[in-house]
N, CA, C and O atoms as a MOPAC input file, in Angstrom:
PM7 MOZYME 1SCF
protein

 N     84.98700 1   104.75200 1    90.24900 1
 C     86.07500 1   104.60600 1    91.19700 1
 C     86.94700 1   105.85000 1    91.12500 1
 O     87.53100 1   106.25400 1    90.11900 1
 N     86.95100 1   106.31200 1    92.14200 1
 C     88.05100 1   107.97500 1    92.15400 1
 C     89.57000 1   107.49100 1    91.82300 1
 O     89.89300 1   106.30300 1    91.84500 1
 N     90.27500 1   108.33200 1    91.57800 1
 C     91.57400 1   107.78300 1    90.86300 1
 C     92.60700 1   108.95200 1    91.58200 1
 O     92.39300 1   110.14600 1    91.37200 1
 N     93.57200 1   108.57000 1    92.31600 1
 C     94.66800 1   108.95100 1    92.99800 1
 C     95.98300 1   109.08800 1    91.91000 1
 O     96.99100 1   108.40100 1    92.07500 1
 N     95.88100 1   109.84400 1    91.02900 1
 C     97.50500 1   110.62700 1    90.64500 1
 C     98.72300 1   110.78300 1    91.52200 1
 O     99.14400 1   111.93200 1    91.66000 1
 N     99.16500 1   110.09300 1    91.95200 1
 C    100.55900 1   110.43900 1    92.83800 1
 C    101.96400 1   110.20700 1    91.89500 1
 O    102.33600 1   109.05400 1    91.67900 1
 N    102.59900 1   111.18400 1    91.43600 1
 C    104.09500 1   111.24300 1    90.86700 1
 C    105.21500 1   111.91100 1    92.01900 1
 O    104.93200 1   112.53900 1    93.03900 1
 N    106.72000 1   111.50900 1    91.43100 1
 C    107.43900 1   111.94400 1    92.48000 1
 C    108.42900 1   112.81800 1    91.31100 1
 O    108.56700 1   112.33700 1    90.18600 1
 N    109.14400 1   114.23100 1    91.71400 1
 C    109.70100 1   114.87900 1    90.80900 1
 C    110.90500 1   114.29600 1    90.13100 1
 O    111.23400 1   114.55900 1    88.97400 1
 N    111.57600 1   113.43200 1    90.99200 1
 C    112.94000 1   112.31000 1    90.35400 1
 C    112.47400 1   111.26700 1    89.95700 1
 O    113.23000 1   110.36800 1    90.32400 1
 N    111.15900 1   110.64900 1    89.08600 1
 C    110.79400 1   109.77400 1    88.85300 1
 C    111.14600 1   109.53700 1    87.26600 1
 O    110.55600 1   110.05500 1    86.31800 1
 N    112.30100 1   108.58300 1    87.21000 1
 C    112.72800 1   108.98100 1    85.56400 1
 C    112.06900 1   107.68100 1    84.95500 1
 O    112.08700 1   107.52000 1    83.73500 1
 N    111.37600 1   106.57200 1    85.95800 1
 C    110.37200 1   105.36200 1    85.16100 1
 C    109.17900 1   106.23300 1    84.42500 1
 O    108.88200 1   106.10700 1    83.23700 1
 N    108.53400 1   107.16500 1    85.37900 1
 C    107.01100 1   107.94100 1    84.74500 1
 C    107.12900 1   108.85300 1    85.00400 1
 O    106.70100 1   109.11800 1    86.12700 1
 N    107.85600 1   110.14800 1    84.10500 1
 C    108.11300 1   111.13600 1    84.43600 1
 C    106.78600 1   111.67500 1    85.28300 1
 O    105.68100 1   111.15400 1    85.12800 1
 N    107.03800 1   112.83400 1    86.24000 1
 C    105.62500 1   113.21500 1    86.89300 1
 C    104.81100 1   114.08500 1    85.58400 1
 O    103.60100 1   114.29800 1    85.65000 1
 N    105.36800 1   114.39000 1    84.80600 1
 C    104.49100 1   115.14300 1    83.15900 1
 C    103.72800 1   114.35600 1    82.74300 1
 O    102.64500 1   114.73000 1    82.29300 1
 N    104.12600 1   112.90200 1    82.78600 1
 C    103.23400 1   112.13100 1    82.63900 1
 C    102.24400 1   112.21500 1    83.09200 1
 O    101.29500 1   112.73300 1    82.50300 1
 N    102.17200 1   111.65500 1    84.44600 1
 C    101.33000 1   111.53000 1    85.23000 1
 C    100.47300 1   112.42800 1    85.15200 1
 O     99.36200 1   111.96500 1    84.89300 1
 N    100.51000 1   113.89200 1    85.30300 1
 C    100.34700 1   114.93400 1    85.07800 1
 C     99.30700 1   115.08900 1    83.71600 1
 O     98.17200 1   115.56100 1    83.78000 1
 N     99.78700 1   114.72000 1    82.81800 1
 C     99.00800 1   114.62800 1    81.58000 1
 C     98.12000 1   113.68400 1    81.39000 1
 O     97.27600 1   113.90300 1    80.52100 1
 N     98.06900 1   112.45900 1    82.10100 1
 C     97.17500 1   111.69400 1    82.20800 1
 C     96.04000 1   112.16300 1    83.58700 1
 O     94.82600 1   112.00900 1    83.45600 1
 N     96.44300 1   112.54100 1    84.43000 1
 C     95.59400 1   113.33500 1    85.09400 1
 C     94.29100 1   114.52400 1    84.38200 1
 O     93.12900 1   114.76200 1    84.70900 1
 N     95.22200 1   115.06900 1    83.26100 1
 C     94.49600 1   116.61400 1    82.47000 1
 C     93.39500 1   115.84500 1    81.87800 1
 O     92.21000 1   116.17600 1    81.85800 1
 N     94.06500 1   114.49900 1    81.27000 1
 C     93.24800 1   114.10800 1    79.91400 1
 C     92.16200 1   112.85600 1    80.45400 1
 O     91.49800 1   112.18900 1    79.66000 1
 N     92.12400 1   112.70200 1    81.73700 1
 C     90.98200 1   111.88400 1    82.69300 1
 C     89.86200 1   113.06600 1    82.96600 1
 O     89.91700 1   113.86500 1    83.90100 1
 N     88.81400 1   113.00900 1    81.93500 1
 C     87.23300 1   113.58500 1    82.45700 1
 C     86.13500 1   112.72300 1    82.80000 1
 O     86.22400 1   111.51000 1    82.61600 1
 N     85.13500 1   113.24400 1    83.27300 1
 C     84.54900 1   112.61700 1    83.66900 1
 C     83.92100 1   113.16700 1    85.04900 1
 O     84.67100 1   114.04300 1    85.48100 1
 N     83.13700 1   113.02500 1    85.64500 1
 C     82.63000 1   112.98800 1    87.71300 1
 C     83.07500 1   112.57800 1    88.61900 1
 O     82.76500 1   112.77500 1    89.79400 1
 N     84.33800 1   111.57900 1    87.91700 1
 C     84.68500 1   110.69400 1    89.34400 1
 C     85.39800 1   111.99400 1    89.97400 1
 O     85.40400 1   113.16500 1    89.59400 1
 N     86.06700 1   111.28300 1    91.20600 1
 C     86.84200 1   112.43400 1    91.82600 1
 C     88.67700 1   112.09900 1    91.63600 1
 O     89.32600 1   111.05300 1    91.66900 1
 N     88.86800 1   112.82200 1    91.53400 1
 C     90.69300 1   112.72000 1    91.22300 1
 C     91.36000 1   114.19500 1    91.56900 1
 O     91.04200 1   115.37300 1    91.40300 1
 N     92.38800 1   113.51300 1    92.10400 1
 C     93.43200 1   114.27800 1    92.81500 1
 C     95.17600 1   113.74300 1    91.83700 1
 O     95.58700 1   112.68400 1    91.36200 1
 N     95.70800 1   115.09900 1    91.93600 1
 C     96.85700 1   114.76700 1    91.55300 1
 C     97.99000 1   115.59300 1    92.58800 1
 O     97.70600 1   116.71100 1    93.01700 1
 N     99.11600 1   115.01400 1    92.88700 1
 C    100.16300 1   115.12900 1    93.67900 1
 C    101.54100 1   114.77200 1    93.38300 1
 O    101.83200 1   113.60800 1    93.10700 1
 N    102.27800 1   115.56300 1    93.41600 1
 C    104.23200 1   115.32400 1    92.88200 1
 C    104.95600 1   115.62500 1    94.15900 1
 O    105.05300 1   116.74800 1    94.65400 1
 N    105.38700 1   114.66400 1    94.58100 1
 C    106.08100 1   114.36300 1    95.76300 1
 C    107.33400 1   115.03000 1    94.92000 1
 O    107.80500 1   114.70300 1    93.83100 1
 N    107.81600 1   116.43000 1    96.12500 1
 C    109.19400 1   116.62500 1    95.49700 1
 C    110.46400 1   116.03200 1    96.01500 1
 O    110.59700 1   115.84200 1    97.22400 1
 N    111.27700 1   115.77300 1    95.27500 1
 C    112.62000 1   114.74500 1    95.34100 1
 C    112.33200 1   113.11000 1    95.28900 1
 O    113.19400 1   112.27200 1    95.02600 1
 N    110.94800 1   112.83400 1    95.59400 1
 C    110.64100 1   111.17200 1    95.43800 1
 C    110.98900 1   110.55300 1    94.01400 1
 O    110.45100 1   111.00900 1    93.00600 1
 N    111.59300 1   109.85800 1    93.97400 1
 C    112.07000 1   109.08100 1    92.69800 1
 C    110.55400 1   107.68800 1    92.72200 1
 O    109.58200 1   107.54800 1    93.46400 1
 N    111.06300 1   106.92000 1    91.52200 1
 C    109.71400 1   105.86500 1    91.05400 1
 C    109.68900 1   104.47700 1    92.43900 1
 O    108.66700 1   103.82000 1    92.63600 1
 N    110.93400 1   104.26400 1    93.21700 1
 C    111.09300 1   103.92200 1    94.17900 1
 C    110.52700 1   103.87300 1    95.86000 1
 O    110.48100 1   102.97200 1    96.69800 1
 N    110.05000 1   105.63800 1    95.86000 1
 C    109.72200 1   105.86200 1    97.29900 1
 C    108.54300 1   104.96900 1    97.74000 1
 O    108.68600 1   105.19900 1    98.94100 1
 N    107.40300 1   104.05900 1    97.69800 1
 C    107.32200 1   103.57300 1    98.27000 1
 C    107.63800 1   102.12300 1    98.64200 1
 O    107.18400 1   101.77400 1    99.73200 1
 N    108.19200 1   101.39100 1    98.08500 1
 C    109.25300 1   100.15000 1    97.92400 1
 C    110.46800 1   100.71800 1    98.79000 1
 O    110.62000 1   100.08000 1    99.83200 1
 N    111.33100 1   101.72200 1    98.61300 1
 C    112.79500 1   101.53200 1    99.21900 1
 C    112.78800 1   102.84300 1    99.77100 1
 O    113.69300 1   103.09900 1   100.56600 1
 N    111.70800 1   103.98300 1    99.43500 1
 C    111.95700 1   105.07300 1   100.40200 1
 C    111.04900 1   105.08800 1   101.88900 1
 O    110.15600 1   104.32200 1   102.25500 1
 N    111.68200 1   106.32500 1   102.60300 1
 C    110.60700 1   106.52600 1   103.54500 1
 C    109.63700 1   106.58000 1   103.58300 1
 O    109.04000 1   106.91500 1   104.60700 1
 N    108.84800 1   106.15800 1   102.06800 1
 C    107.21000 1   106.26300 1   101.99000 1
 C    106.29700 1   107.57600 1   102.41000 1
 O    105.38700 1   107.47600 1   103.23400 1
 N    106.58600 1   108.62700 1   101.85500 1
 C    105.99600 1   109.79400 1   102.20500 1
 C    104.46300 1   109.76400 1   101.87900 1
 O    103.64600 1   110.48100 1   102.45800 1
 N    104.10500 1   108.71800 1   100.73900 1
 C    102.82400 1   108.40300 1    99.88000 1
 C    102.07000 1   108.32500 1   101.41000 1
 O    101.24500 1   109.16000 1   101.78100 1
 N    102.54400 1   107.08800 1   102.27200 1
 C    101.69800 1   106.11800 1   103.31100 1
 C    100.72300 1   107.02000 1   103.74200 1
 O     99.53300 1   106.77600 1   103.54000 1
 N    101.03500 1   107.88200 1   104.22800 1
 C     99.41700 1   108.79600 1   105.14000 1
 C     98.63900 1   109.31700 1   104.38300 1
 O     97.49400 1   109.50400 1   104.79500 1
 N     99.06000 1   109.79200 1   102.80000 1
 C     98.05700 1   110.14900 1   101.93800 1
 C     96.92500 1   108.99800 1   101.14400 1
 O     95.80200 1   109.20900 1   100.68600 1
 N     97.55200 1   108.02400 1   101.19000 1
 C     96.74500 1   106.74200 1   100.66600 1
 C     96.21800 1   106.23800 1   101.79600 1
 O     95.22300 1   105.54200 1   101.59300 1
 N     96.56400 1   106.35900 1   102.96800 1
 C     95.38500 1   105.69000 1   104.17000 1
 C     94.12000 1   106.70600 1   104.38400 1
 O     92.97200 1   106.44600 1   104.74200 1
 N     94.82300 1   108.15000 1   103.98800 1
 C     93.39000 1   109.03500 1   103.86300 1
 C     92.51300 1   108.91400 1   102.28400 1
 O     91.28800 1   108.92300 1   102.15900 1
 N     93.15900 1   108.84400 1   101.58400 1
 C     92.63700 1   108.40600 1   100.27800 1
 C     91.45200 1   107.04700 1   100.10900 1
 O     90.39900 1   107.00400 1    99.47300 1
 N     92.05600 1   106.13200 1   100.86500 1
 C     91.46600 1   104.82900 1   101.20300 1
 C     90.15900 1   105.00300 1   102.39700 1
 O     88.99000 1   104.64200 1   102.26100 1
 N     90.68900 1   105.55900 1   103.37600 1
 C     89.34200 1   106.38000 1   104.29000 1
 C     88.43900 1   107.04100 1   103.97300 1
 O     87.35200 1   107.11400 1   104.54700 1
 N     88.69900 1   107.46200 1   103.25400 1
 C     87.40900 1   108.73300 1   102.44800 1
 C     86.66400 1   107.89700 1   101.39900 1
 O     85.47100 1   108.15600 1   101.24000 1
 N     87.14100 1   107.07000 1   100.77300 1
 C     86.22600 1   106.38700 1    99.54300 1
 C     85.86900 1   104.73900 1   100.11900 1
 O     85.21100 1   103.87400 1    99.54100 1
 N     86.40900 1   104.68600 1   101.17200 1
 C     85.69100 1   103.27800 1   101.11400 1
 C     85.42600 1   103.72800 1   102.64900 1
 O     84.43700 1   103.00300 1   102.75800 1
 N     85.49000 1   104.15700 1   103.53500 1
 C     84.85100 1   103.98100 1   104.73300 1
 C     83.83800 1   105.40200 1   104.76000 1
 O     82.86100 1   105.50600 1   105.50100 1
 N     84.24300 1   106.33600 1   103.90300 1
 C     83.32400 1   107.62100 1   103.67300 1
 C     83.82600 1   108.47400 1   104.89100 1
 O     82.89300 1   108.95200 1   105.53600 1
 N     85.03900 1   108.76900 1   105.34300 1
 C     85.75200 1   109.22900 1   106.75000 1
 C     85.70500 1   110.84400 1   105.99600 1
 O     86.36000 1   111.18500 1   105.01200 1
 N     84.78600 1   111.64300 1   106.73400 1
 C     84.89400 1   113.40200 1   106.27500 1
 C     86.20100 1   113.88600 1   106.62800 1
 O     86.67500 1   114.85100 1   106.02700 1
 N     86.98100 1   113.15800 1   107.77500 1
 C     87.95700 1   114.22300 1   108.36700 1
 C     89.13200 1   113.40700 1   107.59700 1
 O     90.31000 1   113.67700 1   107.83100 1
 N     88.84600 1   112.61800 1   106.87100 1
 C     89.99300 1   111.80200 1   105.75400 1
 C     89.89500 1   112.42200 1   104.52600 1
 O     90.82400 1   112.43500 1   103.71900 1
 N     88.57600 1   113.05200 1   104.29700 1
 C     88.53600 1   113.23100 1   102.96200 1
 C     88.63800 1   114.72400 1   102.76100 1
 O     88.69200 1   115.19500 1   101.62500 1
 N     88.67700 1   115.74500 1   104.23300 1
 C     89.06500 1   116.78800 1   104.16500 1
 C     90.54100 1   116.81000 1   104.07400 1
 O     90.92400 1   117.95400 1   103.83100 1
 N     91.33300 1   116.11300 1   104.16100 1
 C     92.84700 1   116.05800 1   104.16000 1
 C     93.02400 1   116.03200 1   102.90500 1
 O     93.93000 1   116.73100 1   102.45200 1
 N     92.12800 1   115.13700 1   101.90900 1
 C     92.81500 1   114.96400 1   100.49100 1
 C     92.33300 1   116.13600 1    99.84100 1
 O     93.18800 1   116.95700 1    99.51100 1
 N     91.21900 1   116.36600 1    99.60700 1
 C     90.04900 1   117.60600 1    99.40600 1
 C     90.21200 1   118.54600 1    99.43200 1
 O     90.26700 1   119.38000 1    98.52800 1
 N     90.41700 1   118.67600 1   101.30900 1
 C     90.50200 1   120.23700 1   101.58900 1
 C     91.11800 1   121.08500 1   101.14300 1
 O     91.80000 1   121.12900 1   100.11900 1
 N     90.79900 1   122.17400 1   102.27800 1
 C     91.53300 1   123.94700 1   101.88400 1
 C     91.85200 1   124.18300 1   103.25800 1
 O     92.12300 1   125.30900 1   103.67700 1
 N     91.82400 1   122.88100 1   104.16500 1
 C     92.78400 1   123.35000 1   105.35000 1
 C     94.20300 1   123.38300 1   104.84200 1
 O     94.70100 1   122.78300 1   103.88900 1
 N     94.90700 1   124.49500 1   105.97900 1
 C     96.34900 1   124.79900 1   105.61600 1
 C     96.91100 1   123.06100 1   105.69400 1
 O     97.75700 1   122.81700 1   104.83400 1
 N     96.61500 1   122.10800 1   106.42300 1
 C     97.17300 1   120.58200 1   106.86600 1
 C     96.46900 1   119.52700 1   105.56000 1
 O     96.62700 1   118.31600 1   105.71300 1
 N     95.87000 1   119.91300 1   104.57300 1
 C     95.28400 1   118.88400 1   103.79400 1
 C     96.35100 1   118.93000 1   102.27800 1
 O     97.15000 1   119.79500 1   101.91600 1
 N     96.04300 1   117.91000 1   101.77900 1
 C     96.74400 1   117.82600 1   100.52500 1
 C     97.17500 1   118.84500 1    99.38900 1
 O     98.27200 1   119.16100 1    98.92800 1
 N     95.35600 1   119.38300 1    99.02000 1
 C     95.65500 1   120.04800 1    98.00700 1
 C     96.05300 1   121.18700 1    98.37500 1
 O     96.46200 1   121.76700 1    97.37000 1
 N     96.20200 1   122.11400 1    99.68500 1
 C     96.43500 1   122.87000 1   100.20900 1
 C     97.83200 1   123.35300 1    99.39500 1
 O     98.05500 1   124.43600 1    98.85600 1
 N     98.74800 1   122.08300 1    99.50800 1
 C    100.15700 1   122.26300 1    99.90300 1
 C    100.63200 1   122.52900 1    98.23100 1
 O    100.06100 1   122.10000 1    97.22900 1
 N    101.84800 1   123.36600 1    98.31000 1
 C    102.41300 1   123.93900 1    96.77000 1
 C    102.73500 1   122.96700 1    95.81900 1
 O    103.59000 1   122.14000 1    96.13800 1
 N    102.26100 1   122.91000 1    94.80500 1
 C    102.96500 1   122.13400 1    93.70900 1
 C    104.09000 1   121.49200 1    94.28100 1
 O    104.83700 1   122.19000 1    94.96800 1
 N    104.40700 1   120.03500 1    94.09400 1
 C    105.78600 1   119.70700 1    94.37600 1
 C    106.24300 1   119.71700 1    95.76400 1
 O    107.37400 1   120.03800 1    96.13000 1
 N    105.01300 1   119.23900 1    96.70900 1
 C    105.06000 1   119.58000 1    98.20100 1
 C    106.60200 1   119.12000 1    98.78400 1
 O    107.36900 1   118.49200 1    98.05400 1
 N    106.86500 1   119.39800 1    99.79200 1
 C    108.08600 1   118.30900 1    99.86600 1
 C    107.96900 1   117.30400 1   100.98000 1
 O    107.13200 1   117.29500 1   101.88300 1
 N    108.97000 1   116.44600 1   100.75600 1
 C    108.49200 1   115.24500 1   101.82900 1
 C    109.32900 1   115.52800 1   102.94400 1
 O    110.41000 1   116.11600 1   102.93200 1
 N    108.61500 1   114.97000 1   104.05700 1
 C    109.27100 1   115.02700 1   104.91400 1
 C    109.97700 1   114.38200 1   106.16600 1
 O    110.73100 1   115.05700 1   106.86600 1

C-alpha cells in the first residue's frame, strides 16, 4: 500500500520533522511521497480550508483507480504537480 506523508509547518501535535523522519526511515518499493503544507497547523483539514483535498483525491486516483493524469500530479515533474513545488509549498 503506497503511503502519503502530508505535514503542515505550524503543526505543533506532529511536528512536520516528524513526519519527515518517518518518511526517511520508511524503505522498502512501495511508493511514498512526502509534503509540508506551509502555515497549515495539525487542524487544516477538520477546521481549515483544506488545502490537503485535491492532493488526496489525486493520491486516491492514481492508486486505486490507476488515473496517469492523477498520478502525474503527485509524481510528476510538471511545473502543476506536487513534487514539483518547493519544500513547504504554500497553500492557497
Amino acid at each position: 500500500m503506497p503511503i502519503f506523508f502530508g505535514s503542515g509547518s505550524k503543526d505543533a501535535a506532529v511536528p512536520a520533522a516528524t513526519v519527515k523522519q518517518a518518511y526517511d526511515e520508511t524503505v522498502g518499493t512501495l511508493p511514498k511521497v512526502y509534503a509540508e503544507l506551509k502555515g497549515a497547523n495539525h487542524h487544516e483539514p477538520a477546521s481549515g480550508p483544506d488545502h490537503w483535498k485535491p492532493y488526496t483525491i489525486n493520491w486516491f486516483n492514481c492508486h486505486l483507480k490507476h488515473s496517469d493524469s492523477d498520478c502525474a500530479i503527485i509524481y510528476g515533474s510538471n511545473e502543476d504537480s506536487m513534487c514539483s513545488q518547493p519544500k513547504d509549498f504554500p497553500t492557497k
